[in-house]
N, C-alpha and C positions, 0 to 999 in steps of 0.2 A: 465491695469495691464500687465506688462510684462509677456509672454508665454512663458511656459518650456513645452518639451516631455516629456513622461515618465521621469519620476527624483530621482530615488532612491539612496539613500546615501550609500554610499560602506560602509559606515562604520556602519551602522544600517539597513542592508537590512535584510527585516522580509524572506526571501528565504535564506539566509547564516548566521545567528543569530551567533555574537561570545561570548564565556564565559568566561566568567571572570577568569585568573588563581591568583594563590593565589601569586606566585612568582611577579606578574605583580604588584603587591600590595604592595608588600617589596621593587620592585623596583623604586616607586613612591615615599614611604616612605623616601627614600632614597635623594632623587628630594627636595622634599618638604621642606623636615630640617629646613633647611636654612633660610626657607620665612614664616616657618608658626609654630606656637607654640602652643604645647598641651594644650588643653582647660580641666580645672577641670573635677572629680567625683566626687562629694559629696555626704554625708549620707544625707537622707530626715531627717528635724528637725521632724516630726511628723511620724515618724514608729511607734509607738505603737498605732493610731490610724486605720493603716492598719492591723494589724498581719504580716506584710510581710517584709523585711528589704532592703528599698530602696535606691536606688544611681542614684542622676540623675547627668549625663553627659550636661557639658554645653555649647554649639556647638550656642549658641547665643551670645556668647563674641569672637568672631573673631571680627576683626574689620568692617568685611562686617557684622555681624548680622546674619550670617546661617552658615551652614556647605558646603552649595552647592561652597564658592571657596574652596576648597579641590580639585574638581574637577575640577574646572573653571580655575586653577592656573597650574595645568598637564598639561591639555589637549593646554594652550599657551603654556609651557615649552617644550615641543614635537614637537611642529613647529618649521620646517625649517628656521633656522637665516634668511635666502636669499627669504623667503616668506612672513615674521613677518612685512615687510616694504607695504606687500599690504595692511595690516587691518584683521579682522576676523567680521564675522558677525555671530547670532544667531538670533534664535526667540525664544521670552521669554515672561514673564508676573510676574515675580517678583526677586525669590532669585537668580534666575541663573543670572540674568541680572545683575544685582549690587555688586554679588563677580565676574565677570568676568571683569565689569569696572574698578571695583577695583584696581584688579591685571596689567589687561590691562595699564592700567596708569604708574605703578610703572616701567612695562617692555616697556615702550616708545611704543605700539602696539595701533594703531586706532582701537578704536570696538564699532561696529555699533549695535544696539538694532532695532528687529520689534517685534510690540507687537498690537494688536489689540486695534483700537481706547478708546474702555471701559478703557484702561489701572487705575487702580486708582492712583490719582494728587501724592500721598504719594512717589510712586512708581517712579513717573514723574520725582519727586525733587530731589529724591536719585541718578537716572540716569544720571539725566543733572547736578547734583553734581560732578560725580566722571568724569566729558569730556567724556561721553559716547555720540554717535550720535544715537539720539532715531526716529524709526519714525513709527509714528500710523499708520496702516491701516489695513483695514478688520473691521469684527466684529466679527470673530470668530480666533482662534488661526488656524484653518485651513488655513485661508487663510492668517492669517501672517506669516504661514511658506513659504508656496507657494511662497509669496515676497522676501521673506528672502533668498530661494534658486536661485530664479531665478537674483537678483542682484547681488549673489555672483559671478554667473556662466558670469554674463555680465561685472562684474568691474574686475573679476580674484580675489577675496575676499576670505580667507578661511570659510567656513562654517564649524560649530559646533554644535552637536546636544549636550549641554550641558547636558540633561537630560538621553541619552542612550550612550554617546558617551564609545566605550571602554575606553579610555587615562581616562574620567570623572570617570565610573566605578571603575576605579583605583585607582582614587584620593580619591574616598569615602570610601575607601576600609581602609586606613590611620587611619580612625574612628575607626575600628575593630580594629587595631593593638594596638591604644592607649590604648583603652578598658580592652584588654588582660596583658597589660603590668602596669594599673593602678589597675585594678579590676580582677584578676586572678582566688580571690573565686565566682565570678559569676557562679550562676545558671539558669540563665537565663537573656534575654537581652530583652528590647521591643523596635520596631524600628517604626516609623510611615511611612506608604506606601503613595506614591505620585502618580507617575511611576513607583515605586517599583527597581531607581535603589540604592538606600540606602541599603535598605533589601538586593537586593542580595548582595551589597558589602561585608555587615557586617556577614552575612550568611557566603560568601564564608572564611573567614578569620577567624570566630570562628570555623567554624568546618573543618579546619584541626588543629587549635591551642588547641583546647580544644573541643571535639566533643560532651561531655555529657552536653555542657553546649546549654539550649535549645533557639531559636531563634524566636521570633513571630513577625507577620506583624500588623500594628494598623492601620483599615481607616475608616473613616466616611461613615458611611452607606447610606451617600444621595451622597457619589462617588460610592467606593466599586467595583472597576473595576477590580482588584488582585485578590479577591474573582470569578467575575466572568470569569478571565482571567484563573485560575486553575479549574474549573467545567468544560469546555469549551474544555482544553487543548490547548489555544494558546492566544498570548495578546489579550484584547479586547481593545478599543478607540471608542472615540466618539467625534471627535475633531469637529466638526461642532455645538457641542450644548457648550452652556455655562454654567456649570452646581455651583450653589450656596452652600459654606459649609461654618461651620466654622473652617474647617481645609483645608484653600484657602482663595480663595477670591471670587469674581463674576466672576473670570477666571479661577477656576480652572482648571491646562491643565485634560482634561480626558482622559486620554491616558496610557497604560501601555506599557515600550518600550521594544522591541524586544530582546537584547542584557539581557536586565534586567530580566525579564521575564526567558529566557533560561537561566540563571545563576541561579535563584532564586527559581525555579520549583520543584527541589529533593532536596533542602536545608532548606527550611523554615517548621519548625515545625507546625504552627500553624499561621492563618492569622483570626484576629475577626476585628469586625464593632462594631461600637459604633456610638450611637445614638449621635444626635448634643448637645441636653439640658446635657449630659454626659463631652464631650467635654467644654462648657460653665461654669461647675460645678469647673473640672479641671484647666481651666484660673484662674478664683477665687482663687480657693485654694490656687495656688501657688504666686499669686501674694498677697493675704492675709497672708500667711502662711509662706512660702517659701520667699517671696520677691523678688520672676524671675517673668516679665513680658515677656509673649512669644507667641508663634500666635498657632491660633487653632492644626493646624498640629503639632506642638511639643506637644503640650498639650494632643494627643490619645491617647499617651502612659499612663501618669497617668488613662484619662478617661475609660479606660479597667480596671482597678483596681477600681475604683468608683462603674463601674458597673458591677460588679459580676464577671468580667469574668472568672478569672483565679484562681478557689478556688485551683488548685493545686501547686500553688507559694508560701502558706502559708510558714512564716517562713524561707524561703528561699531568698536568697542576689538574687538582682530581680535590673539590671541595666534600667534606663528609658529614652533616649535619647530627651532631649529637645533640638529640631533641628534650633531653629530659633527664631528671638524675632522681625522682621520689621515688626509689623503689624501695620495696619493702625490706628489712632486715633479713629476714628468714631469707628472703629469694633470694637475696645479693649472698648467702652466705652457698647456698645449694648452687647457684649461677656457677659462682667460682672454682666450688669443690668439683662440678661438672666440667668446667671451661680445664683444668688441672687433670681431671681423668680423658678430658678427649687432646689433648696435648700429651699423652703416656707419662705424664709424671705423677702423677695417683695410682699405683696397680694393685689392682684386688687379684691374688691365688689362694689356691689351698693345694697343701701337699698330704701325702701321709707319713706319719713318724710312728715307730715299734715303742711300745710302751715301757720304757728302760730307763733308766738316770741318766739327764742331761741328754736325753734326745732333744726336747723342747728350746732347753738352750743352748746346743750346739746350732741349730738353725738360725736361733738370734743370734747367738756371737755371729755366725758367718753373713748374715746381712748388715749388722755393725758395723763391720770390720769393711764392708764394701762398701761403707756410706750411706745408706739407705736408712732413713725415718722411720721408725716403725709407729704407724699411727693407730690401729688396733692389730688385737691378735685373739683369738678364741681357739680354744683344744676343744676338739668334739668327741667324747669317748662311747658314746650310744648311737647317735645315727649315723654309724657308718657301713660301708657294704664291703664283705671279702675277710680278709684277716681281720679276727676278734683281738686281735693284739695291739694292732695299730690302728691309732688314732688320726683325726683328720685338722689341722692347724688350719684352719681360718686368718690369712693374714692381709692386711693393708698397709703399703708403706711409699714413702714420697722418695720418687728419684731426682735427681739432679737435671736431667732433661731425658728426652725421647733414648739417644746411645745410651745414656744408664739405663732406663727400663731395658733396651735389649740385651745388653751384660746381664741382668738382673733372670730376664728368662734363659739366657741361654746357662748361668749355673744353675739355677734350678734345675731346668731339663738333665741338667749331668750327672746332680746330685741325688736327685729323684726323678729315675726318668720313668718309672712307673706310675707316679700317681701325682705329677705337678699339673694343676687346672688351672688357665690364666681367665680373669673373665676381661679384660679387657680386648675388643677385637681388634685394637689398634697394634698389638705384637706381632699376630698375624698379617698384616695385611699387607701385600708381597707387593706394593708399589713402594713401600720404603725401603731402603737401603741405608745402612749406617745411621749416622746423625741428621739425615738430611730425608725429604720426600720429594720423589718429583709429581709437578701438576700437567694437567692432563695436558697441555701446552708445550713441554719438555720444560719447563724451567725445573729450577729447584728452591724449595723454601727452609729455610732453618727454622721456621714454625709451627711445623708438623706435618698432620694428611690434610689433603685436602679434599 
């Protein structure tokens, strides 16, 4: 590995944090025009099932698939003509990487990608798609930046902290302006935290444009690093571990950055965490509902309204920023089959059946005949415990909504009331009642637990 000294970036030195002005934001806007085109607001087809009147922003139809070249698109445009011929380099691990190629390409600039080997293949394609120069190492995002600097510093490469950079800050900032200029009657905006430089951007630009209009951070509580970065009073990170959501990936950076952070600290109304099966629920929805397919992290923002959080939004024009739509196959496929099992319409049991003709399928006929999908089924004749006679059915089957799953346990229990195990903890969960759950609020949602 190539050795650097001490190596701290002028431009995101956590000792001289710079803030974002609101001016530097108009003046981006300005930059941008040209090369990039205001992506929709639209009203949620389904508000009268929230009480709340929603408008999601849709920052997944760039042609990179996020919003992050907003930022990625400045921060080249800012480089010195007479420096743009050396290349630029980053360390990334997804959105940053593939709206900066993106752009990079268009503006004739070499840009180099380091990303830690886990990189996902998804990721890899898009990369090596757009003539980006990608290259694995580390195993943790720490140490692909460590690479990432110290090659810049030996080739004379520009380095860009895509994620903290002021010029990026800027660029994000472009999203609040549209906002303002699209959706005016907003009362509120929900922004999903990463690094949290999004949040401050759009923080910093609604409230001088409109200050009543309030701002919230959305992040997954198995990050939740914004949360402990304002407890704290200063970023927190954790770039040595690799921390799992579904709003990321297996990489997500866990990092809150410096610049972002100091921007975002006296500006942000309220910053909540949402659970993953919340998130999961969210994906579903709108790709059920809505017909946007989009990655975890865009999806917080609804997921805070799923689950309870915001009973003071009622009623109120409440903007939901869906930041990004590249998510991987496999995850968008495990998102949904998760978002469908914490909705009770996916239920995993096993019962026991006596080893006789047509035990097996008298249990299928009777879930048939009630409707129910049977998605797999496994007879276990060896490991099971008690009677050597009977066998243990392994079954998964799709219900029609939350009241079919509870039809679904309650004949089971009658049928087999000896040996029916649900693994689902949502049948249990004695704040539901019929088709309906109430939230901790006293409402009631026809869209599950909350």
């Amino acid at each position: 590995m190539l050795q650097v000294k001490e190596d701290i970036d002028e431009y995101c030195n956590p000792r001289k944090p710079r803030i974002l002005n609101y001016l530097d934001v108009v003046q981006a806007a300005k930059l941008l025009k040209p090369h990039i085109k205001a992506t929709p607001c639209v009203p949620a087809r389904t508000q009268e099932e929230f009480g709340i009147n929603i408008y999601y922003k849709l920052e997944f139809l760039h042609r990179s698939g996020c919003f992050k070249e907003r930022g990625a698109l400045y921060a080249l445009l800012k480089i010195p003509v007479n420096r743009r011929k050396l290349g630029v380099i980053i360390a990334a691990t997804g959105n940053e990487a593939i709206g900066l190629c993106y752009h990079a390409k268009k503006l004739s600039i070499s840009a180099t990608i380091v990303a830690p080997v886990t990189l996902p293949l998804s990721k890899v394609h898009k990369i090596n798609s757009m003539d980006g120069k990608l290259i694995l190492y580390g195993s943790t995002f720490a140490e692909a930046i460590t690479h990432a600097r110290a090659l810049a510093k030996q080739k004379g490469m520009v380095y860009i902290n895509i994620r903290d950079h002021p010029h990026a800050l800027a660029g994000f900032g472009t999203l609040g302006l549209e906002i303002m200029e699209q959706a005016p009657f907003a009362d509120a905006i929900l922004v999903p935290i990463g690094t949290g430089a999004l949040a401050a951007a759009i923080a910093t630009v609604v409230k001088q444009k409109k200050p009543s209009c309030l701002v919230y951070g959305v992040e997954s509580e198995n990050l939740g690093l914004m949360t402990k970065s304002l407890e704290k009073g200063e970023p927190v990170s954790n770039l040595s571990t690799a921390v799992g959501s579904l709003a990321g990936n297996a990489l997500s950076v866990n990092v809150i950055g410096v610049n972002a952070f100091a921007s975002a600290n006296s500006l942000l109304d309220r910053v909540l965490l949402v659970k993953e099966d919340w998130i999961a629920r969210a994906m579903l929805h709108l790709a059920e509902r809505e017909k946007f397919i989009v990655e975890g992290t865009a999806a917080c923002t609804l997921a805070a309204i799923l689950g309870f959080l915001v009973p003071e939004l009622k009623q109120k024009n409440v903007i939901c920023l869906l930041t990004g739509g590249n998510v991987d196959s496999l995850m968008l496929n495990r998102s949904l089959q998760r978002g469908l099992t914490a909705e009770g319409r996916l239920v995993k049991f096993k019962v026991g059946v006596y080893n006789k003709p047509n035990a097996a399928s008298d249990l299928m006929k009777l879930l048939a005949t009630r409707g129910y999908n049977i998605i797999t089924h496994f007879i276990d004749n060896c490991w099971t415990e008690g009677d050597t006679c009977r066998a243990e059915m392994k079954i998964v089957v799709e219900s029609r909504n939350l009241e079919h799953s509870f039809d679904l346990k309650r004949i089971i229990d009658r049928e087999y009331p000896d040996t029916a195990v649900f693994d689902n903890d949502l049948l249990s969960n004695k704040r539901c009642y019929g088709s309906v759950c109430k939230d901790p609020h006293g409402k009631r949602s026809k869209l599950g637990i909350s």
